[in-house]
N, C-alpha and C positions, 0 to 999 in steps of 0.2 A: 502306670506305676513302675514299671518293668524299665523304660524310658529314663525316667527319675534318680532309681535305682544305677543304673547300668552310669550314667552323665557323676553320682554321686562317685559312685569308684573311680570312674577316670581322675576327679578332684581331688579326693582322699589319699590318694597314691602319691599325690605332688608332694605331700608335706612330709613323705620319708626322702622328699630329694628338696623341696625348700625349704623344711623347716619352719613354718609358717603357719597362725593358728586362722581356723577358716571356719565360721560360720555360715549358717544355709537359713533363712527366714522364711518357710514359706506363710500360706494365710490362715494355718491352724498350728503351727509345732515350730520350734526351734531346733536345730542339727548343728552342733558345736564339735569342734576336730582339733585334738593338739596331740603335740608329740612329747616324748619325753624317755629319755635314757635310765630315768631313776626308779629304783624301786618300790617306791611308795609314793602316792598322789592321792592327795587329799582331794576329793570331789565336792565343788563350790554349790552354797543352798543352791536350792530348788533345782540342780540337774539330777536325772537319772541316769546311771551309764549303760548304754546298751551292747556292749560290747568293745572289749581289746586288740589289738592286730598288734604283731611286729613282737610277740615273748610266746616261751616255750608253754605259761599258763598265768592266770593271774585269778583273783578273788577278793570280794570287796567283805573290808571287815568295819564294824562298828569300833569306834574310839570314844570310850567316854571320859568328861570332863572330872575331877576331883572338886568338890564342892562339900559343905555341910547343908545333913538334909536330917530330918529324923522321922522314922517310919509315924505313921498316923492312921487311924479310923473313919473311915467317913461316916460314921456316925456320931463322931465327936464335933462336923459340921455340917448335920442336919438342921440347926437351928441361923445358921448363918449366911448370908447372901455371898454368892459368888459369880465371877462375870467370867464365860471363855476366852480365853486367848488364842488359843488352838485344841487341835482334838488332845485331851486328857492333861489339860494344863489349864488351871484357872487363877483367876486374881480374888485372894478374899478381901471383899468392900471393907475400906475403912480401916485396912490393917494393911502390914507390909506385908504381908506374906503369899507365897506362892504354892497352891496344891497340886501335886502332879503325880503321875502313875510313871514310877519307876521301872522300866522294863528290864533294867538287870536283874532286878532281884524280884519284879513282880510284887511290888508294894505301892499302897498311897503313901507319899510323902510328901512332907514341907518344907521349906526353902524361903530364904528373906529374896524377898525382891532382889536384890542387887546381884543375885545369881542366875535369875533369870534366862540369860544366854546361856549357861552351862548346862542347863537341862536335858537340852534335847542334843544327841548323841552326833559326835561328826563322822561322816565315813571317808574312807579309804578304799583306794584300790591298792593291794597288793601281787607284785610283780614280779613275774621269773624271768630271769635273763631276758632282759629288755632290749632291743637292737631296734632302734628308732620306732620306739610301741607308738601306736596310736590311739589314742581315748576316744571313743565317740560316745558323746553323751546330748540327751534331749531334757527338752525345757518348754514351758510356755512362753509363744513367740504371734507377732502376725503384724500385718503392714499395709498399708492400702495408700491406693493415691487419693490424693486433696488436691484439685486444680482450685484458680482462682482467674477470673476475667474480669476488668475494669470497663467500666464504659470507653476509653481512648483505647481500649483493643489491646490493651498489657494482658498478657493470657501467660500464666504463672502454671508451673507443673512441680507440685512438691510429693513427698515421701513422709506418710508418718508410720513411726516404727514405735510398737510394744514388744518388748522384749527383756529377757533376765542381761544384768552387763555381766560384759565379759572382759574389759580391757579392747586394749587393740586386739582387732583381726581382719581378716580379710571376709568381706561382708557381701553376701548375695541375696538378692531377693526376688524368690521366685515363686513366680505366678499359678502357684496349684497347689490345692489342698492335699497331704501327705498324713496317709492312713498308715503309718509303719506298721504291718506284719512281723511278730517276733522272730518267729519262724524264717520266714523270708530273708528278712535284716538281715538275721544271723548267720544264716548259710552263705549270704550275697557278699557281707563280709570277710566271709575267714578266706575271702581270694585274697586279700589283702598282705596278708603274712607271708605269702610267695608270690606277689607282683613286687617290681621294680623297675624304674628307669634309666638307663644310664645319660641319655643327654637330655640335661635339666632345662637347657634353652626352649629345645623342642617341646619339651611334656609340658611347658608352658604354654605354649599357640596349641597343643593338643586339647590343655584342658578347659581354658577359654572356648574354643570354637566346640568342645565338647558341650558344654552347657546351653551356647547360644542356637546349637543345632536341633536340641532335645524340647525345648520350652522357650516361653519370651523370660527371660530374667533382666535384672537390673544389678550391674557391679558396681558397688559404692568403694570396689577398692580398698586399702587398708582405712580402718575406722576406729575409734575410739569408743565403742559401745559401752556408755560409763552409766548410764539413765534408763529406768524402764519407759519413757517416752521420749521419744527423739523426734525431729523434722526436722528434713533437707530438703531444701531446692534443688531442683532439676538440672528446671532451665526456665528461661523467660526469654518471650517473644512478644512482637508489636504486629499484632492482624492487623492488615492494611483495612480488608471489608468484612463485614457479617451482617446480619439482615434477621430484622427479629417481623415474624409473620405473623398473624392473628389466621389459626387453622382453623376451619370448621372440618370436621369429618364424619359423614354419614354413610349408610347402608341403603341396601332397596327397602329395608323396615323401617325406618327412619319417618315419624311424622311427630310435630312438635308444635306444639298449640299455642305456646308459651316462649317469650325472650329467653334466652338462656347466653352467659357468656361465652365470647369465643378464648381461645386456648392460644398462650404466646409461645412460640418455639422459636428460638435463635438459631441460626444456621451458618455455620461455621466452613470454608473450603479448606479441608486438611492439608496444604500444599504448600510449597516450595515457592511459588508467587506470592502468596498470600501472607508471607513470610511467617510460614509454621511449618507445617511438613513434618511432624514427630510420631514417634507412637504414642499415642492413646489406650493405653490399657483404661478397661471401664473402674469408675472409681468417683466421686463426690465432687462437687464444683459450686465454689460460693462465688453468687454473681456481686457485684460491689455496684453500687450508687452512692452519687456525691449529692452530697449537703454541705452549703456554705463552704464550696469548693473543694471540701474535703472527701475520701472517698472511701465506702464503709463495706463492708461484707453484709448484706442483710436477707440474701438468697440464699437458701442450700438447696442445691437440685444435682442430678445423676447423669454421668454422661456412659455410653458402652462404649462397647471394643471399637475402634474406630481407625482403622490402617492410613497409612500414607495416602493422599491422593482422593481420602475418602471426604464425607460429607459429615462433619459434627454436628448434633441436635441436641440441644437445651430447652429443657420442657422450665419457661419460666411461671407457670401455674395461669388464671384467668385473667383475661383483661378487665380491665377498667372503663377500658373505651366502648370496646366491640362487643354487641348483641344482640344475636340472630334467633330465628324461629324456620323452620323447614317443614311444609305443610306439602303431604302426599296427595294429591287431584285425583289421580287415577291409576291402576295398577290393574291390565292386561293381558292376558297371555290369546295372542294373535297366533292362531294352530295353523293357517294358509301360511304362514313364514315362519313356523315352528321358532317363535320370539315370543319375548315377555317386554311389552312398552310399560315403562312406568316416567309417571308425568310431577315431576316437582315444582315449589314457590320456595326461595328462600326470601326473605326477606332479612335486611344488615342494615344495621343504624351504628353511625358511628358517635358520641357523643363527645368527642375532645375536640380541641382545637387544629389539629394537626392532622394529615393527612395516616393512612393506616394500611399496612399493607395485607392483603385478604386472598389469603391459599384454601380452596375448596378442593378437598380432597377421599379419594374414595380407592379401592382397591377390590373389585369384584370382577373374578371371571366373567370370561366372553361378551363383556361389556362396550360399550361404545355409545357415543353422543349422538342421538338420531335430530334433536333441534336445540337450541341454546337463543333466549331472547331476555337482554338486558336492558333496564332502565332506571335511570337515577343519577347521582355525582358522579363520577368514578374518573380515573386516567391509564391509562400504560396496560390496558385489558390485553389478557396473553393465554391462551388457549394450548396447555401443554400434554393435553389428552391424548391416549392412546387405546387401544383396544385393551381392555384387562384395566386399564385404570385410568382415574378423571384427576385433573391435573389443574384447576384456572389459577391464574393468577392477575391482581389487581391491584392500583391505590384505591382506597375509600375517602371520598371527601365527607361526602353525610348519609346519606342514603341510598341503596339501588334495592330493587327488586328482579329476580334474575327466574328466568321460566326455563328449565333442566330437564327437556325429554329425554330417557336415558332408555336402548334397544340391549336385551342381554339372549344372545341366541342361546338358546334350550338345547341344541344337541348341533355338534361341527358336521 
């Protein structure tokens, strides 16, 4: 938070030397920043302002609109249906009129439709000696990434953004949930009022490598935030390879009487070969399949954090093909080699026409392969086991049955 805080000052401070109105999105709240020399600013729906910088004092005053209304009983509309609009404002069914609780004067009142908008009261900030003041005000905001991957390996990185518009600004979206502290906010800001910059070039590369230093953010640069739903592309790229696998994954508890399907995970090389190489912040991913050439979103699955150089994983849900059964023989504990031998049968039937590829996978301390005997279809068998975790990989043409002694030392 402290991080967040410290990165947002550095930014805030640029706009009594750029001028510049700057938005902050993180994945719970919206943080909007403008400047202004004037002594009154009306504050736009749905923000709240949380504090002023750059005037000797300021105060947010209620404005109300001039309308015809005429005081009423709400007993005089106990017999009649009314539908909310918002809190103490209703629509009476089948009539034009409008009932609402007047907070100037502390009355129900009525109002024809067509005044509706005037109801509820606008505020103002008012302002004393203003010298490049700053507004900062918060709003309901948040953004998440939507990847998209084609079968021919088009792998799409887009941004969708919910948020109140605000016009142009200069648009950040960053990656951590912001619990604002009043208290804190308030204090962290009144540095603001006696910070300043004098070379604006520099505070520029300051406040850039400020933000990028603090958090992973994304700079949309100036933007037009005119829509509470918005979506931008990233970027697109053409993955040369990726390799969708049929995992099984078991334990030393593990015994299963019964076919069960296997589980398809795509595997993705995060790289610079592979012509991708991007950040991967975790976020949603529709996989697309073609029909009659055409090519459709009909997946939605989740990918995580996944750095440069890393490995992506797409949990595309059960196969179709692939379905195995893993039946425990024998389970040991051998006290002359303070070991636990335990003795497996998988048995894997492929049912499609097409070859399948088959990752048997496991991850248990002090483990190791004491014998391993296969029989059946199979081609490209690859053995990438290591102590602490079991690793095979295979094609499936139709059938193997595969016999898995697996040794887990009891104490090093």
């Amino acid at each position: 938070m402290k991080k967040t805080l410290m990165f947002l000052i550095v930014i805030i401070v640029s706009l009594t030397v750029l001028s510049q109105s700057y938005t902050f999105i993180f994945k719970n709240v919206q943080l909007h920043y403008i400047t202004t020399d004037k002594t009154t600013f009306s504050v736009p729906e749905d923000f709240e302002v949380l504090w002023v910088s750059g005037v000797d004092s300021w105060e947010l005053k209620k404005v109300y609109q001039n309308f015809p209304f005429k005081i009423v009983s709400l007993e005089d509309y106990s017999d009649k249906y009314i539908q909310k609009i918002e809190d103490n404002v209703y629509q009476v069914l089948d009539t034009r009129e409008i009932l609402f609780f007047n907070s100037q004067i502390n009355k129900w009142c009525v109002t024809e439709e067509k005044y509706k908008d005037r109801i509820k009261p606008s505020l103002q900030v008012i302002l004393k000696n203003p010298k490049n003041a700053i507004i900062s005000m918060k709003s309901q905001g948040s953004w998440k990434v939507i990847y998209e991957m084609k079968s021919d390996g088009t792998f799409n990185k887009n941004i969708e953004i919910n948020a109140t518009p605000v016009g142009k600004t200069h648009l950040y979206l960053v990656s951590e949930y912001l619990n604002i502290s009043s208290n804190n906010y308030i204090e962290t800001t009144k540095l603001l009022s006696t910070t300043r910059m004098d070379d604006q070039a520099s505070f520029q590369t300051v406040a850039e490598e400020a933000i990028l230093s603090q958090t992973y953010t994304i700079n949309l640069g100036e933007v037009e935030l005119k829509n509470n739903l918005m979506n931008f592309s990233i970027s697109q790229n053409k993955v040369l390879f990726y390799e969708d696998k049929n995992v099984i994954n078991f334990s030393l508890y593990t015994n299963m009487s019964d076919f069960t399907k296997a589980n398809i995970v795509r595997y993705i090389e995060n790289t610079n070969y592979n012509r991708l190489g991007i950040e991967i912040p975790a976020g949603e991913i529709w996989i697309h399949e073609e029909f009659d050439k055409e090519s459709f979103p009909i997946k939605l699955s989740y990918v995580q954090d996944t750095p440069i150089d890393g490995i992506i994983k797409i949990n595309l849900g059960s196969s179709w093909d692939v379905q195995y059964k893993i039946q425990k023989l024998s389970d040991v504990e051998v006290k002359t080699s303070n070991s636990r031998i335990t003795d497996f049968l998988f048995t894997i039937k492929n049912y499609g026409d097409e070859d399948r590829i088959i990752n048997i996978i496991a991850n248990i301390p002090n483990v190791e392969i004491n014998d391993i005997k296969i029989d059946g279809n199979y081609r490209n068998f690859k053995n990438n086991s290591e102590k602490g975790k079991i690793d095979i990989n295979f094609d499936l043409v139709d059938e193997v049955t595969i016999r898995l002694t697996l040794k887990t030392i009891l104490k090093e």
